[in-house]
TIKOL-700926 format. One line per 5 residues: number of its first residue (from 1); their letters; for each residue x, y, z of C-alpha. Coordinates in steps of 0.25 Angstrom, whole numbers, plus 5000, padded with zeros to 4 digits. Layout:
N
NUM = A = X,Y,Z | ... .
***
This chain:
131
1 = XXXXX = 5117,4782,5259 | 5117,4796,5258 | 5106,4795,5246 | 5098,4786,5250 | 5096,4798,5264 .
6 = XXXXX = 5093,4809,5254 | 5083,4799,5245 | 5076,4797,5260 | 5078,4811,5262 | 5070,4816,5249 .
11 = XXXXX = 5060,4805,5252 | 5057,4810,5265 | 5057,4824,5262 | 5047,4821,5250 | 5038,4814,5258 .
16 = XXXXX = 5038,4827,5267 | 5033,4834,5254 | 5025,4824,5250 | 5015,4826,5263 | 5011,4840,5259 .
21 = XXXXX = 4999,4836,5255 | 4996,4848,5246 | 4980,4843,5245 | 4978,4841,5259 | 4983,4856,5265 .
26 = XXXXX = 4977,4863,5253 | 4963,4855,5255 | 4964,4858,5271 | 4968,4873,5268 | 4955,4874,5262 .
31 = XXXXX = 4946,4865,5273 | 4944,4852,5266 | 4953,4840,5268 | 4953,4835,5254 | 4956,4822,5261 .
36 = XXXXX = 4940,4822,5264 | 4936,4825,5251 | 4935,4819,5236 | 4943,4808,5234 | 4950,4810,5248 .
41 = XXXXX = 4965,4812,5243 | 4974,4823,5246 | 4977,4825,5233 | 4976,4836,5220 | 4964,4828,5213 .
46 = XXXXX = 4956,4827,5226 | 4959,4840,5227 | 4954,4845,5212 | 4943,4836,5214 | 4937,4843,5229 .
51 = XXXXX = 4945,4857,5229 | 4945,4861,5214 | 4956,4865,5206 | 4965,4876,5213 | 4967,4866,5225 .
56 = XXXXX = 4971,4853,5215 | 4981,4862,5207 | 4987,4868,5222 | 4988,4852,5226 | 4993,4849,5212 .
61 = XXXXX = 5004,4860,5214 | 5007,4858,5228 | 5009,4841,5225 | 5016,4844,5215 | 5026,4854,5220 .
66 = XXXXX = 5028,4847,5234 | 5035,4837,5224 | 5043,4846,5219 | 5049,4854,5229 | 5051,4842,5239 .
71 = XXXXX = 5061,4838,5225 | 5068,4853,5226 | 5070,4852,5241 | 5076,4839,5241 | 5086,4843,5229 .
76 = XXXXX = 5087,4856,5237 | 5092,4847,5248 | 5101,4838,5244 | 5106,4842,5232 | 5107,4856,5234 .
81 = XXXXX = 5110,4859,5247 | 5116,4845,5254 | 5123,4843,5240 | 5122,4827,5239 | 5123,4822,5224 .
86 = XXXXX = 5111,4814,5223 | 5101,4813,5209 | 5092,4824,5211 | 5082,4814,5205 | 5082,4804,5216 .
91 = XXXXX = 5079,4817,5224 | 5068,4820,5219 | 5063,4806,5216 | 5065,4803,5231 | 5058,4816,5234 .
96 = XXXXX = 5047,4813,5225 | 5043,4800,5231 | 5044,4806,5245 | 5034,4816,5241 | 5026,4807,5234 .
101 = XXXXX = 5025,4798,5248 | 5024,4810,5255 | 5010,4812,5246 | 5005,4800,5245 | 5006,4794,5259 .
106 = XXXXX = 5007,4807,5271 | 5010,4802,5283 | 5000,4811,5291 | 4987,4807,5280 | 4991,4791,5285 .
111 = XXXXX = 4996,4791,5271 | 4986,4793,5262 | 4990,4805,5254 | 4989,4809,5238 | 4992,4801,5227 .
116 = XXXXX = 5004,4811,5224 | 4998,4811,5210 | 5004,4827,5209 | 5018,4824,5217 | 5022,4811,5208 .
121 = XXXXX = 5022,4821,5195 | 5034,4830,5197 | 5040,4819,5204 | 5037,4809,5193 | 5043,4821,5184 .
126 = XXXXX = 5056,4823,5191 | 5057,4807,5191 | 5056,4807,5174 | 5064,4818,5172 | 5074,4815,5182 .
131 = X = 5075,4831,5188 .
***
């Protein structure tokens, strides 16, 4: 039972991560709601296509490591500092997916978000190489 909690746990603290939409604050930041414009997704090709190359690599990055330290706080979390033994694997495979959700449908955009093109990589990574 224990697991199954801590596998909703990283689920639900993925989706959290997930619903930074990196694209949509650094679009907004600049005054143009990406959302509005090209192909109308919040997401790092729209974002190379209307804004040019600095805000695509920005929403690349930001994506990208969203993914990542969602994965560190969640085996910071339960590994590290509550001590349960569970795979670190399934941690950051539940984490992933959250975030992934958390991307693809947010909540407060009705969810309709990215494509999570940029957030599936490292996860998909992590996946294969079991880490």
């Amino acid at each position: 039972m224990t697991e199954r909690l801590i596998c909703l746990a990283c689920l639900v603290i993925g989706y959290g991560f997930g619903l930074i939409q990196v694209a949509h604050i650094y679009s907004k930041a600049k005054n143009i709601n990406i959302r509005e414009k090209g192909s109308g997704n919040a997401g790092t090709t729209n974002m190379f296509r209307v804004m040019g190359i600095k805000a695509g690599i920005i929403t690349l990055i930001g994506d990208c490591a969203k993914l990542v330290v969602a994965v560190i706080l969640t085996k910071l979390i339960f590994l590290t500092g509550l001590g349960f033994q569970i795979d670190p694997t399934a941690l950051a495979l539940y984490t992933g997916f959250g975030c992934v959700l958390g991307h693809d449908f947010p909540f407060y955009f009705h969810f309709k978000g990215g494509k999570a093109w940029q957030v599936r990589q490292p996860w998909s990574a992590a996946w294969v190489t079991g880490r």
